[in-house]
PDBQT receptor file of N, H, CA, C and O in Angstrom, charges set to zero:
ATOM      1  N   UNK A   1      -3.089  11.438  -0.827  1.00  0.00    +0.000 N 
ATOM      2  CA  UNK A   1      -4.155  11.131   0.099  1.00  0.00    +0.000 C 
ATOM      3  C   UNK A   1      -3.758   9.911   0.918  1.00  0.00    +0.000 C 
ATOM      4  O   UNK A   1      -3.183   8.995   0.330  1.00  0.00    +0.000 OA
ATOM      5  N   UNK A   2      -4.088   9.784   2.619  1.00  0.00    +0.000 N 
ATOM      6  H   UNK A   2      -4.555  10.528   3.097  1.00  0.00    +0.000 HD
ATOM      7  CA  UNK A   2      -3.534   9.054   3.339  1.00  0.00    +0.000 C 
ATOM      8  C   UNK A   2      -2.487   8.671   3.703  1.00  0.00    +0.000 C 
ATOM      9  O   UNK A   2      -2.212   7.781   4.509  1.00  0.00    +0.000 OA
ATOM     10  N   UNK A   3      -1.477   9.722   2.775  1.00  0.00    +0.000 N 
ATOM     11  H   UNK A   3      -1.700  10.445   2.120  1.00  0.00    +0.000 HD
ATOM     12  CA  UNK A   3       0.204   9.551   3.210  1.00  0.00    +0.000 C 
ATOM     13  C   UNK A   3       0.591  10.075   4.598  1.00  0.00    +0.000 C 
ATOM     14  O   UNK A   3       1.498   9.500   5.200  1.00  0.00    +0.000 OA
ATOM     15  N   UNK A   4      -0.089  11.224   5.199  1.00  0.00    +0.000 N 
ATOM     16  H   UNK A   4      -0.826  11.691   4.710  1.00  0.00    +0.000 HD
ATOM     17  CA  UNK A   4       0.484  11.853   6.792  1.00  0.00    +0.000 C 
ATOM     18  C   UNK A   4      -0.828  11.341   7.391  1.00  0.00    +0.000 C 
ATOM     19  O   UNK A   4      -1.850  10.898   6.867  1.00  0.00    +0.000 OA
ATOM     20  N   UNK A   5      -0.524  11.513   8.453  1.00  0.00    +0.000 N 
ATOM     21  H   UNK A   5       0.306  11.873   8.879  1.00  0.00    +0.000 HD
ATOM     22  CA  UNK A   5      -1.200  10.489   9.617  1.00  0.00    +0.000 C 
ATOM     23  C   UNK A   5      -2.381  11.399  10.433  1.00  0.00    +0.000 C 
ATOM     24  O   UNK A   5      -2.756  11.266  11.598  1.00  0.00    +0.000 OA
ATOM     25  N   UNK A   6      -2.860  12.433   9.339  1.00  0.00    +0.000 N 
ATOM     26  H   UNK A   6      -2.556  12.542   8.393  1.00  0.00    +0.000 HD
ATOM     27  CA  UNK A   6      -3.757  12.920   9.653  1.00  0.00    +0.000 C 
ATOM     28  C   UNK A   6      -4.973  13.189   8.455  1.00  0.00    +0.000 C 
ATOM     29  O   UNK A   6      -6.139  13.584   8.443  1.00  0.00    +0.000 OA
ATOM     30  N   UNK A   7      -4.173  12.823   7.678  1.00  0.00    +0.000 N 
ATOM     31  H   UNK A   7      -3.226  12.502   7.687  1.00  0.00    +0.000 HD
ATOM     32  CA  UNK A   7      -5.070  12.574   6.424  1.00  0.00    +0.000 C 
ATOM     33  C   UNK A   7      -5.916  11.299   6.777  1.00  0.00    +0.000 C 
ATOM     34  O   UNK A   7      -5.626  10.359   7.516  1.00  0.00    +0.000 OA
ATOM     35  N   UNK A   8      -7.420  11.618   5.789  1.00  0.00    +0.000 N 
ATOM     36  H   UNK A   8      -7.656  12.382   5.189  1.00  0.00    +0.000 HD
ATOM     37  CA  UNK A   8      -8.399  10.443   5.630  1.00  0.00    +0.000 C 
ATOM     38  C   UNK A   8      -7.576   9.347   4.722  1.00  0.00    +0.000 C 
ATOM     39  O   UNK A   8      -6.667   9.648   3.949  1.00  0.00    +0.000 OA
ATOM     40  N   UNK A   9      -8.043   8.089   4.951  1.00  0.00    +0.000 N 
ATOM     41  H   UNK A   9      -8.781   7.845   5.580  1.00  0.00    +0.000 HD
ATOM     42  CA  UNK A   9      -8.031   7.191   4.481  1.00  0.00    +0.000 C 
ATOM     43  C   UNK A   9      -8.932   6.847   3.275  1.00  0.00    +0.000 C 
ATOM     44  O   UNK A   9     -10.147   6.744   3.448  1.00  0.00    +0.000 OA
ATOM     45  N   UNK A  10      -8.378   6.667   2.065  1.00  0.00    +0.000 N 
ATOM     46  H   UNK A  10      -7.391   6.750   1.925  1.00  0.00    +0.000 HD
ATOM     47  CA  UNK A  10      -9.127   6.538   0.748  1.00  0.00    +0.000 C 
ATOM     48  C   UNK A  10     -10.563   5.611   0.849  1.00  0.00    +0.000 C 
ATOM     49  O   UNK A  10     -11.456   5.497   0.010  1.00  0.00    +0.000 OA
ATOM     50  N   UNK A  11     -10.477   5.199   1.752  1.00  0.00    +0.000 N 
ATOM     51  H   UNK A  11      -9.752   5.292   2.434  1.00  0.00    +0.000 HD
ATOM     52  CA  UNK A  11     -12.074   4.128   1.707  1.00  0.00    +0.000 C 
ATOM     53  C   UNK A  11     -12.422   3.951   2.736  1.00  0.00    +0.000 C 
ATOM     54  O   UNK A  11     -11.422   3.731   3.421  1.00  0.00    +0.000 OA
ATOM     55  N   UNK A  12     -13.660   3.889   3.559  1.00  0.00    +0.000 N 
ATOM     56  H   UNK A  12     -14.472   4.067   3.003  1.00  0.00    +0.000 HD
ATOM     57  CA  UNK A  12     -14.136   3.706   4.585  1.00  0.00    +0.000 C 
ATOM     58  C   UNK A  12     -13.893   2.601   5.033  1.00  0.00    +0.000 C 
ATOM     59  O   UNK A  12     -14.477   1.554   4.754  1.00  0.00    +0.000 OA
ATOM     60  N   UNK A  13     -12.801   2.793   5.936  1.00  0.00    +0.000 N 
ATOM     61  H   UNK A  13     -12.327   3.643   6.163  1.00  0.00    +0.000 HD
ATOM     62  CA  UNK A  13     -12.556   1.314   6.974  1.00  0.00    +0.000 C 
ATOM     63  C   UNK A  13     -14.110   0.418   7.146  1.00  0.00    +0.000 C 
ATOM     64  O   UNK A  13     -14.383  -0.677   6.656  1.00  0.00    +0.000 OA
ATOM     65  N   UNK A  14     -14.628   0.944   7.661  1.00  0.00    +0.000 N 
ATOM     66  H   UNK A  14     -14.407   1.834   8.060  1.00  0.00    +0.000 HD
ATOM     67  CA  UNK A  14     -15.886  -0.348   7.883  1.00  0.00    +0.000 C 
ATOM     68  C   UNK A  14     -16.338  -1.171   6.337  1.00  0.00    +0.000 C 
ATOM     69  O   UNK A  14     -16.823  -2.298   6.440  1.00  0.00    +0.000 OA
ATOM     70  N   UNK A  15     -16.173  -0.615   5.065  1.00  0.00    +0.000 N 
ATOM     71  H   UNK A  15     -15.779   0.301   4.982  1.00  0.00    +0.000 HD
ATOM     72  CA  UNK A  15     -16.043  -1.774   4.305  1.00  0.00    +0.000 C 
ATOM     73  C   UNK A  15     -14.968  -2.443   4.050  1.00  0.00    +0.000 C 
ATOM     74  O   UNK A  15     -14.988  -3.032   2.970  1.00  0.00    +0.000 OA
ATOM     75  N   UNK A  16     -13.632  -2.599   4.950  1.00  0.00    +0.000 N 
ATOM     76  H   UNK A  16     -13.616  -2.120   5.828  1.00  0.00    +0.000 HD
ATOM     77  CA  UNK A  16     -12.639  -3.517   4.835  1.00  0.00    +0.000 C 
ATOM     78  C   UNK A  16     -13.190  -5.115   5.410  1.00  0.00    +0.000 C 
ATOM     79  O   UNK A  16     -13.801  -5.155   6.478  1.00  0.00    +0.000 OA
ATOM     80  N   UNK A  17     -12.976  -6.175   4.767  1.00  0.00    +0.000 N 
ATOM     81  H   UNK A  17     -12.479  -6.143   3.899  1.00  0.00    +0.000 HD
ATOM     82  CA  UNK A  17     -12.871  -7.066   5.223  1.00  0.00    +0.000 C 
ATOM     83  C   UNK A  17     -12.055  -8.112   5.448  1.00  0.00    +0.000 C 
ATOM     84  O   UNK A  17     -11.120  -7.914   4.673  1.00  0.00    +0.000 OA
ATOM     85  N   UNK A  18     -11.821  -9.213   6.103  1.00  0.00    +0.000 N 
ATOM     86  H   UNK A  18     -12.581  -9.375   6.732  1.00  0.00    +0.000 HD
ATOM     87  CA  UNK A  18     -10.271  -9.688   6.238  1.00  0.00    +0.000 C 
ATOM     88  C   UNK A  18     -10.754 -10.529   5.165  1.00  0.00    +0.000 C 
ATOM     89  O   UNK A  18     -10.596 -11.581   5.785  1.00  0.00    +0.000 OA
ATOM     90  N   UNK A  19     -11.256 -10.938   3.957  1.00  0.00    +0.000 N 
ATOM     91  H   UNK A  19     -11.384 -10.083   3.453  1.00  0.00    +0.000 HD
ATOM     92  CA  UNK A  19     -11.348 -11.504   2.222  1.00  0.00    +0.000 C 
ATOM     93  C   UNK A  19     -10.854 -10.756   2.112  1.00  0.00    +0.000 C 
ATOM     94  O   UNK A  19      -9.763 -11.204   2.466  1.00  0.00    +0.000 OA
ATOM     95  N   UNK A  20     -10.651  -9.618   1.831  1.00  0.00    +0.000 N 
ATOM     96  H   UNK A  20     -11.537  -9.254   1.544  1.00  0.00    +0.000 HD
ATOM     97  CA  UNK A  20      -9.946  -8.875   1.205  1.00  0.00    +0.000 C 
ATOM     98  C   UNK A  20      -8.491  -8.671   1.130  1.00  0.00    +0.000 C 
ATOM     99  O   UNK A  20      -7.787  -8.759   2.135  1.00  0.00    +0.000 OA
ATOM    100  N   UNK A  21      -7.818  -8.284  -0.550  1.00  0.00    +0.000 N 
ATOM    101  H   UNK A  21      -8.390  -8.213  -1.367  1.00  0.00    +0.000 HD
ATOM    102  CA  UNK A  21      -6.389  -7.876  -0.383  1.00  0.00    +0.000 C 
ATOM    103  C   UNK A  21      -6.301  -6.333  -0.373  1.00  0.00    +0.000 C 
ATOM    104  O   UNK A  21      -7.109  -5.670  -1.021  1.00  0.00    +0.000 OA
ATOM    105  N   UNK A  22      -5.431  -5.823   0.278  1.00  0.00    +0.000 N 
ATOM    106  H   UNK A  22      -4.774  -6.362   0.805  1.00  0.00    +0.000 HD
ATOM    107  CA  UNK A  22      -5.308  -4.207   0.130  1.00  0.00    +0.000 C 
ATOM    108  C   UNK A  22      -3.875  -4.442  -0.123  1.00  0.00    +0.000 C 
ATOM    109  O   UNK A  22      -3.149  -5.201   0.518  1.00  0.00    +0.000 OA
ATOM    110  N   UNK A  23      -3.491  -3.573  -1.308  1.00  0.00    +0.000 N 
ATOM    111  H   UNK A  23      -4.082  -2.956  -1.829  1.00  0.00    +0.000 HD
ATOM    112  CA  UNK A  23      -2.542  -3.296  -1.465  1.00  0.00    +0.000 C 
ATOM    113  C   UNK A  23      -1.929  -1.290  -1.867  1.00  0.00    +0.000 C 
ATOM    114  O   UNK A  23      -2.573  -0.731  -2.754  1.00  0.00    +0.000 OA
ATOM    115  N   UNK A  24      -1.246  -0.800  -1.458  1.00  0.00    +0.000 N 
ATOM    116  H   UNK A  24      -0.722  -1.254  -0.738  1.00  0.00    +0.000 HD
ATOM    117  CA  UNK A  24      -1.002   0.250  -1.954  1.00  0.00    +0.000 C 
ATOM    118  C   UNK A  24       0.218   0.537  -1.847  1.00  0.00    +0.000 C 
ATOM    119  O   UNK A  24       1.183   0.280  -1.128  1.00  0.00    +0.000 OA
ATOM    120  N   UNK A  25      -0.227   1.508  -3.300  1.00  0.00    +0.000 N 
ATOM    121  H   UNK A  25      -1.012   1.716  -3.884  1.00  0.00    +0.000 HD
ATOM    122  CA  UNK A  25       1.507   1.616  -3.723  1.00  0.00    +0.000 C 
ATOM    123  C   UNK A  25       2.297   2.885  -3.751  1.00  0.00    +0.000 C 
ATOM    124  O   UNK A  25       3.061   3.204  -4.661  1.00  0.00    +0.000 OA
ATOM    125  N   UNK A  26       2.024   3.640  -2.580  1.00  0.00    +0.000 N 
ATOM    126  H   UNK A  26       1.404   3.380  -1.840  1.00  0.00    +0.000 HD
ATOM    127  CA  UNK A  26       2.780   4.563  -2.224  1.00  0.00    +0.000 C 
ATOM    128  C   UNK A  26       4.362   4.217  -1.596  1.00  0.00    +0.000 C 
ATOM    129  O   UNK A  26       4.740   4.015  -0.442  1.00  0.00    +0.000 OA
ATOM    130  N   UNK A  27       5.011   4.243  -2.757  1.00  0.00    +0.000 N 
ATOM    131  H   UNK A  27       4.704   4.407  -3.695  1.00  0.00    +0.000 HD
ATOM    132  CA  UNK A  27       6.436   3.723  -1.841  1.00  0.00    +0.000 C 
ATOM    133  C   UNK A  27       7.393   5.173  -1.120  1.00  0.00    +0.000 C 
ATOM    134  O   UNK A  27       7.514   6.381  -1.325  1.00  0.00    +0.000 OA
ATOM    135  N   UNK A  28       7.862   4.233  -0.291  1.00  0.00    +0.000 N 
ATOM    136  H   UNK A  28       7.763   3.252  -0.124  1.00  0.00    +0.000 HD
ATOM    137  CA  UNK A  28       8.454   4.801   0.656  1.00  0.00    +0.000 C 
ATOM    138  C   UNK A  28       7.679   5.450   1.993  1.00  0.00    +0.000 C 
ATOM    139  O   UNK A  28       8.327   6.362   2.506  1.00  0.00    +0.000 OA
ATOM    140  N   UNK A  29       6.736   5.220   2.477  1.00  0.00    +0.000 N 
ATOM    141  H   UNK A  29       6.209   4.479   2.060  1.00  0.00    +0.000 HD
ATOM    142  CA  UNK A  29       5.931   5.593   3.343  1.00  0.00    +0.000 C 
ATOM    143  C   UNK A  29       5.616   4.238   4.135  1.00  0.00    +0.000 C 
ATOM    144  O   UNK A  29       4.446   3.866   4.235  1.00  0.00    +0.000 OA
ATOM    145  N   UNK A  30       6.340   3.730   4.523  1.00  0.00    +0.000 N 
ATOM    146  H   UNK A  30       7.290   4.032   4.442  1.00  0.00    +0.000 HD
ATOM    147  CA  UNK A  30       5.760   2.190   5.562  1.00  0.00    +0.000 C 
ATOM    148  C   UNK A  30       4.639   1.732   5.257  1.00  0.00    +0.000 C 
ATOM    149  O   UNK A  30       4.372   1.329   4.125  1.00  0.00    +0.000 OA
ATOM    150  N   UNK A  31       3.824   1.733   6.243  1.00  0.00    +0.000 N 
ATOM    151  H   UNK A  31       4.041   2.060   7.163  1.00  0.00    +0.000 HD
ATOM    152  CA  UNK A  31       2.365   1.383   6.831  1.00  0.00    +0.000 C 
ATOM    153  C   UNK A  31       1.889   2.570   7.016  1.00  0.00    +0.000 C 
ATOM    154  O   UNK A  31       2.136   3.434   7.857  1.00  0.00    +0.000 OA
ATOM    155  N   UNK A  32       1.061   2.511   5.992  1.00  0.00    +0.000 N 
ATOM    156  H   UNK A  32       0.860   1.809   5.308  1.00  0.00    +0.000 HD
ATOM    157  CA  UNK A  32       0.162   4.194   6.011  1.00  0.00    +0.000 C 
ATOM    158  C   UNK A  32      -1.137   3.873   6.790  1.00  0.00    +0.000 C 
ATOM    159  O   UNK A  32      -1.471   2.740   7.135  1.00  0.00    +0.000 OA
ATOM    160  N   UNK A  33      -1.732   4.859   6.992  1.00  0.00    +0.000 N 
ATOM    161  H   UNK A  33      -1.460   5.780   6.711  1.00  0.00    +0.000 HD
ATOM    162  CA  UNK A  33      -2.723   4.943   7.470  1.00  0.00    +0.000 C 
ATOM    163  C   UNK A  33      -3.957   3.602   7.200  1.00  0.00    +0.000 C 
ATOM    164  O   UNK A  33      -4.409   2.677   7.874  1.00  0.00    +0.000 OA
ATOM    165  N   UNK A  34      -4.167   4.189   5.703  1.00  0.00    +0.000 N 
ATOM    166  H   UNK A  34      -3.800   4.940   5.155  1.00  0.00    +0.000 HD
ATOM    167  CA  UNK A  34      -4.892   2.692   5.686  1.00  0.00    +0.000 C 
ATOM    168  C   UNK A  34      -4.656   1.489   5.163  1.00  0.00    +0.000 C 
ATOM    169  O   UNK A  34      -5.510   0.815   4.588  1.00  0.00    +0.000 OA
ATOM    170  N   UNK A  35      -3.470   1.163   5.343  1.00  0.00    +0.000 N 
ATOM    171  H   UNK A  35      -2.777   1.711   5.811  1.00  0.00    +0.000 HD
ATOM    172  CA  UNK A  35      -2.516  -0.414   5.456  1.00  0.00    +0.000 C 
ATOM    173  C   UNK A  35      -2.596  -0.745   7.217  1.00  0.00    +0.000 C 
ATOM    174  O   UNK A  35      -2.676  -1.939   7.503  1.00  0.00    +0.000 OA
ATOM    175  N   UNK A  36      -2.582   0.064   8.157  1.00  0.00    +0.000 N 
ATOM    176  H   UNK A  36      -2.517   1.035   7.924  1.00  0.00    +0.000 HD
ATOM    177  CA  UNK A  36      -3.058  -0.086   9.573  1.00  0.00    +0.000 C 
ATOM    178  C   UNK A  36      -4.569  -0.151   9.641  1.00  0.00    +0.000 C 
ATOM    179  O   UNK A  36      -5.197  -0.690  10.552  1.00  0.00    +0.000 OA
ATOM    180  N   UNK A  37      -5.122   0.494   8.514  1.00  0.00    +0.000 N 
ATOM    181  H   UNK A  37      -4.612   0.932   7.774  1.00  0.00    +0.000 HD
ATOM    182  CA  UNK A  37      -6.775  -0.054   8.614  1.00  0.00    +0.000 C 
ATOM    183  C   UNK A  37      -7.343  -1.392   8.433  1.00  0.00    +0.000 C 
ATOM    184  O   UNK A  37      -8.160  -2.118   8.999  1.00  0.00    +0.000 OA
ATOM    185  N   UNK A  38      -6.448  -1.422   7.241  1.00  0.00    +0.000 N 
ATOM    186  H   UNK A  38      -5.784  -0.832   6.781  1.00  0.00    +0.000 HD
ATOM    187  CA  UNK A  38      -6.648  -2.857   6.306  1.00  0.00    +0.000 C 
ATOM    188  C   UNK A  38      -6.404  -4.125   7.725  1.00  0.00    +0.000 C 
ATOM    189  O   UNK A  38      -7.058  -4.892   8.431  1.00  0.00    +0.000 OA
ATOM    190  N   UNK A  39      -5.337  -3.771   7.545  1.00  0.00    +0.000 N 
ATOM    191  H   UNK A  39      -4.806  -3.147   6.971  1.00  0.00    +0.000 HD
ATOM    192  CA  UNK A  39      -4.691  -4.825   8.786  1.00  0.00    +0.000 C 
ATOM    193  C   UNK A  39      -5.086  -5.383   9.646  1.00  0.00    +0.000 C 
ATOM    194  O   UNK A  39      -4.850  -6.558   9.929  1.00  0.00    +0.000 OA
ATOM    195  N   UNK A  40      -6.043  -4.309  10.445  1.00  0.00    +0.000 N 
ATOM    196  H   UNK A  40      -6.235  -3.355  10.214  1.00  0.00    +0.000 HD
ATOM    197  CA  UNK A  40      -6.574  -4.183  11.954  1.00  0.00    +0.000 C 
ATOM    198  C   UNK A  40      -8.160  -4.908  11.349  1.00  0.00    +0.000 C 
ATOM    199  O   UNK A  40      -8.656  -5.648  12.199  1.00  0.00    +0.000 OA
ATOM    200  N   UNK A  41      -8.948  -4.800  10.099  1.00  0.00    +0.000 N 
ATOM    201  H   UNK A  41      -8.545  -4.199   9.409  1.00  0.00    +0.000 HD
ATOM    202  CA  UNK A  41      -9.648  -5.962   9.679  1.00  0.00    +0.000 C 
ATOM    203  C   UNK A  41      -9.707  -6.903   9.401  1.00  0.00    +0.000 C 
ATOM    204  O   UNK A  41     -10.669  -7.592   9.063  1.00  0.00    +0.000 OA
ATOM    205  N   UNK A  42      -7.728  -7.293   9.580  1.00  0.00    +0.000 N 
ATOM    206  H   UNK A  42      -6.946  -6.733   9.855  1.00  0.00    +0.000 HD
ATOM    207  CA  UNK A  42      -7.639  -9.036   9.456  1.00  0.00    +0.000 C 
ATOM    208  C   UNK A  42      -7.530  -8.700   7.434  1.00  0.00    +0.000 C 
ATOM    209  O   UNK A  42      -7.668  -9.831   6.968  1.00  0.00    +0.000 OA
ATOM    210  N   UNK A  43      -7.421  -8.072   6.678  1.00  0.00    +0.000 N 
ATOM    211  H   UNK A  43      -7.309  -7.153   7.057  1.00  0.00    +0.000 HD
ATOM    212  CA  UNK A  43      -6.780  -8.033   5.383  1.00  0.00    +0.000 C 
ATOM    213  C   UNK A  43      -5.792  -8.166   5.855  1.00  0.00    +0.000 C 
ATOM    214  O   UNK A  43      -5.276  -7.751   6.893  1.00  0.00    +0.000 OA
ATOM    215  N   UNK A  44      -5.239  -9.290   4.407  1.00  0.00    +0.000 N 
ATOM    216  H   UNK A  44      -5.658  -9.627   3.564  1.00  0.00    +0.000 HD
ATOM    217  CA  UNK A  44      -3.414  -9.148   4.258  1.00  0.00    +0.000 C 
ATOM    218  C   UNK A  44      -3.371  -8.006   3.118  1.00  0.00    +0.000 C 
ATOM    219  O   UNK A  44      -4.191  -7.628   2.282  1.00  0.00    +0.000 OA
ATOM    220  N   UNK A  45      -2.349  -7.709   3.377  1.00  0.00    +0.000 N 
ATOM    221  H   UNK A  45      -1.683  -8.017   4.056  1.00  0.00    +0.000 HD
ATOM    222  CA  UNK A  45      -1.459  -6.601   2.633  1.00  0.00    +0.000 C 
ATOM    223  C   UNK A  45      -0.132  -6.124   1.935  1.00  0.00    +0.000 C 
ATOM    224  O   UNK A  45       0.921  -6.696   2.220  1.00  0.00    +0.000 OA
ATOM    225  N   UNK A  46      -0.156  -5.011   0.958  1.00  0.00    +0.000 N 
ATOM    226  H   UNK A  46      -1.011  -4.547   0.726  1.00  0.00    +0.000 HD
ATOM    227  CA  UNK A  46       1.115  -5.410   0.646  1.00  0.00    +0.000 C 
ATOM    228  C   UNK A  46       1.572  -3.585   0.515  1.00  0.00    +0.000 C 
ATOM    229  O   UNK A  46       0.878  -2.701   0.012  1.00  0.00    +0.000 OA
ATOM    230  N   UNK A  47       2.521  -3.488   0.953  1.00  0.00    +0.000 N 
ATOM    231  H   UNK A  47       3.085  -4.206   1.362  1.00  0.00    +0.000 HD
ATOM    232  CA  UNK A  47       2.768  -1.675   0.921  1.00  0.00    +0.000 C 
ATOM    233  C   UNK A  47       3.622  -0.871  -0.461  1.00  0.00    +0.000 C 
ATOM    234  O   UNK A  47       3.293  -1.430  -1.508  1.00  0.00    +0.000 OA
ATOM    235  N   UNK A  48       4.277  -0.111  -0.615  1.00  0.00    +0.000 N 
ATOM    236  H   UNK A  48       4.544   0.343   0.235  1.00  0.00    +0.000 HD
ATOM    237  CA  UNK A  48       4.816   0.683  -2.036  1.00  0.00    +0.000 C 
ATOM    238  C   UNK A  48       5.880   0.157  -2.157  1.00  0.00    +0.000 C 
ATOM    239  O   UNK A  48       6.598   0.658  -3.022  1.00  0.00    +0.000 OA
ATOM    240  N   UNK A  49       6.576  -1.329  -1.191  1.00  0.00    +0.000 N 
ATOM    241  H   UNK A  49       5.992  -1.735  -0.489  1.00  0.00    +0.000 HD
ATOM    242  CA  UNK A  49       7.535  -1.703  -1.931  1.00  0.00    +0.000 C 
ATOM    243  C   UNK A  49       7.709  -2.749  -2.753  1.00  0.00    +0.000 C 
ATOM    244  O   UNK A  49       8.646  -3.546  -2.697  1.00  0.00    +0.000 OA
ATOM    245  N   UNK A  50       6.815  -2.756  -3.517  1.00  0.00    +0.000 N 
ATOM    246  H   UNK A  50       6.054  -2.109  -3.563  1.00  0.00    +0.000 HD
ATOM    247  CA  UNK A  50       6.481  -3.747  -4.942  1.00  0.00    +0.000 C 
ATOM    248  C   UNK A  50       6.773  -2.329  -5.780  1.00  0.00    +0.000 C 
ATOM    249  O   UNK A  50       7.396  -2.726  -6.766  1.00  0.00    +0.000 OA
ATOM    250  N   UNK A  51       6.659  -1.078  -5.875  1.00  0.00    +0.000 N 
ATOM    251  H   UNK A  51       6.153  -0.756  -5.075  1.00  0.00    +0.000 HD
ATOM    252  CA  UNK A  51       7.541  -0.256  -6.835  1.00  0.00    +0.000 C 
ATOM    253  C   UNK A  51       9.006  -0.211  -6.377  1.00  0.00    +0.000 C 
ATOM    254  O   UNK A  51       9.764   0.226  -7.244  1.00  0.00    +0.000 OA
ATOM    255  N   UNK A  52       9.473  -0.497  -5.429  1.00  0.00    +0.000 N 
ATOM    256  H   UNK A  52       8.858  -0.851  -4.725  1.00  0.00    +0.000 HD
ATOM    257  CA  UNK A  52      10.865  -0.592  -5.302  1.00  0.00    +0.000 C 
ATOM    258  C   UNK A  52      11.564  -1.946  -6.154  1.00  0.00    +0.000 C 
ATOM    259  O   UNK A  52      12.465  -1.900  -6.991  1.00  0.00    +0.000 OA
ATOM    260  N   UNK A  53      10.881  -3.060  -5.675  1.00  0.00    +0.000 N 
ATOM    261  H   UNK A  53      10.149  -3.097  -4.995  1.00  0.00    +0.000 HD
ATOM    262  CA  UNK A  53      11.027  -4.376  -5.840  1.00  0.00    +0.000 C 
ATOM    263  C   UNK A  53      11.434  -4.411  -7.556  1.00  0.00    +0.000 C 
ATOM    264  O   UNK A  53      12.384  -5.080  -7.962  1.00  0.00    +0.000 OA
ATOM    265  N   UNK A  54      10.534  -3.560  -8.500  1.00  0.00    +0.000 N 
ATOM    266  H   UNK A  54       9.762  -3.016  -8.170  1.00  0.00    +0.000 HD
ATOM    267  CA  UNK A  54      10.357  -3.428  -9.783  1.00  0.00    +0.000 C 
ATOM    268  C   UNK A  54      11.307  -2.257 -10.475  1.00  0.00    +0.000 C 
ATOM    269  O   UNK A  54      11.358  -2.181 -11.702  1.00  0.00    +0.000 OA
ATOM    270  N   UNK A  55      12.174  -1.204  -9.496  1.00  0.00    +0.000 N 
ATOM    271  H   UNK A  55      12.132  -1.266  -8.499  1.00  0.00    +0.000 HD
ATOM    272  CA  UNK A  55      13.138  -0.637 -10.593  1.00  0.00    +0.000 C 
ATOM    273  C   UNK A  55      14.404  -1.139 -11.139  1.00  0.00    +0.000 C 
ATOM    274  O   UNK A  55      15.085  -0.621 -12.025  1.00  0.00    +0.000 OA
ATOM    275  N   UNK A  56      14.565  -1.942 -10.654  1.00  0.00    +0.000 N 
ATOM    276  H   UNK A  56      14.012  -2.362  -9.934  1.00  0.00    +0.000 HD
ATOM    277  CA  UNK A  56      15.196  -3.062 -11.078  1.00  0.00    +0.000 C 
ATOM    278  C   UNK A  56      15.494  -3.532 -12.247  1.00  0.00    +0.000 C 
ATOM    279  O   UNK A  56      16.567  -3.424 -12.840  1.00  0.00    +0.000 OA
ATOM    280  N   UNK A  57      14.176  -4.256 -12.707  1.00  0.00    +0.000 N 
ATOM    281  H   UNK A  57      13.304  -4.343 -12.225  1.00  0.00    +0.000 HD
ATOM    282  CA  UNK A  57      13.640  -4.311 -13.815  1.00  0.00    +0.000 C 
ATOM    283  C   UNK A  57      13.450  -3.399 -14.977  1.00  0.00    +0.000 C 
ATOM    284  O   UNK A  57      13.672  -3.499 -16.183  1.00  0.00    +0.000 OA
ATOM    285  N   UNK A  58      12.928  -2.408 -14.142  1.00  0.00    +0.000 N 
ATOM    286  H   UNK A  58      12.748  -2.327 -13.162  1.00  0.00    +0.000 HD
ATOM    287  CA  UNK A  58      12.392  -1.475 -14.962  1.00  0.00    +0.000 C 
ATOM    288  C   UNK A  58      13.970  -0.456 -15.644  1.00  0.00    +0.000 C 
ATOM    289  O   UNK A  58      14.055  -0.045 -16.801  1.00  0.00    +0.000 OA
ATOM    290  N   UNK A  59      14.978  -0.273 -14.615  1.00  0.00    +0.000 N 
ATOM    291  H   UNK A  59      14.909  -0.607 -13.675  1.00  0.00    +0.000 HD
ATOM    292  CA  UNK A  59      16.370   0.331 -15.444  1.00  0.00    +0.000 C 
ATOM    293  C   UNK A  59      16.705  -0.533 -16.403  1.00  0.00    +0.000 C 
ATOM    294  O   UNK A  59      16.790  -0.161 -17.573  1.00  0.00    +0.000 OA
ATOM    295  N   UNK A  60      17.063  -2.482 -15.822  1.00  0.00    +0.000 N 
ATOM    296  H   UNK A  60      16.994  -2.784 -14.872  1.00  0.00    +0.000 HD
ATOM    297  CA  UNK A  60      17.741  -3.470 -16.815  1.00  0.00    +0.000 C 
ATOM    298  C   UNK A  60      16.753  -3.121 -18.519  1.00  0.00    +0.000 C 
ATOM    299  O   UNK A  60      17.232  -2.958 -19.641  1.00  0.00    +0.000 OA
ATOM    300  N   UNK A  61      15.242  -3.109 -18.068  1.00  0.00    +0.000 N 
ATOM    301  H   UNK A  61      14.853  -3.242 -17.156  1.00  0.00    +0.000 HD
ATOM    302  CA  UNK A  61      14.677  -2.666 -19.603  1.00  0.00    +0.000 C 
ATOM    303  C   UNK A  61      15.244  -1.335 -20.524  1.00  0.00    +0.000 C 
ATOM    304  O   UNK A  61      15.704  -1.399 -21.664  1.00  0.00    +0.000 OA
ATOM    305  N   UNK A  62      15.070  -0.129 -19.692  1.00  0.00    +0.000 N 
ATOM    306  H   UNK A  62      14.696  -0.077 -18.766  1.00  0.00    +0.000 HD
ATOM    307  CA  UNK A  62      15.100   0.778 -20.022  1.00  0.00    +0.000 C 
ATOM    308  C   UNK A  62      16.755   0.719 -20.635  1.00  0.00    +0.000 C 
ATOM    309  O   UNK A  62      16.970   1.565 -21.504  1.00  0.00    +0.000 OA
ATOM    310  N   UNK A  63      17.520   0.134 -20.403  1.00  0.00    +0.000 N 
ATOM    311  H   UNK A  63      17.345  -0.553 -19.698  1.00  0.00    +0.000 HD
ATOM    312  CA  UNK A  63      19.505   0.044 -20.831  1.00  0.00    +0.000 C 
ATOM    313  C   UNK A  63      19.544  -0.898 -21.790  1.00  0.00    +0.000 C 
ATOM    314  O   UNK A  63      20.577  -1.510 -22.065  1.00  0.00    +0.000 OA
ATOM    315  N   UNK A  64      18.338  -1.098 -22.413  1.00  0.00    +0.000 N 
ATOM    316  H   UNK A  64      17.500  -0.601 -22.190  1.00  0.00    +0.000 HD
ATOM    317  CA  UNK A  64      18.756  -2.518 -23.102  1.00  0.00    +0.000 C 
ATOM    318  C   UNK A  64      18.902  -2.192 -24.564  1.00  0.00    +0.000 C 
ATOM    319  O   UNK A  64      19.216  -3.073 -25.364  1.00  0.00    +0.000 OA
TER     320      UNK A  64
C-alpha cells in the first residue's frame, strides 16, 4: 500500500502535522507517496533506508 504512485496513501494527509515524525520503511522505493505527503506538511522524515542501513548488522549477527 502506497508503493506506486497511484495507490492511496496509508493515512489521511490532512491529519499530518509538521510535530510529527513519519517514517516508513518500505526500502527501496525513494519518496513514496506519503513521505511527499508527510513532507509537504512540514513533517521530517525518514524513508526504507534505515532497513538497508541495518543489514549490515543484521548478516555480522547472523555469521557469528
Amino acid at each position: 500500500m502506497g508503493v506506486e504512485d497511484d495507490d492511496p496513501i496509508p493515512v489521511d494527509a490532512a491529519l499530518l502535522s509538521s510535530s510529527m515524525f513519519v517514517g516508513d520503511v518500505i526500502a527501496g522505493h525513494g519518496v513514496t507517496p506519503f513521505l511527499e505527503a508527510a513532507r509537504a506538511a512540514g513533517c521530517k522524515t525518514a524513508n526504507g533506508d534505515m532497513v538497508e542501513a541495518a543489514q549490515d548488522l543484521m548478516v555480522d549477527f547472523m555469521l557469528q
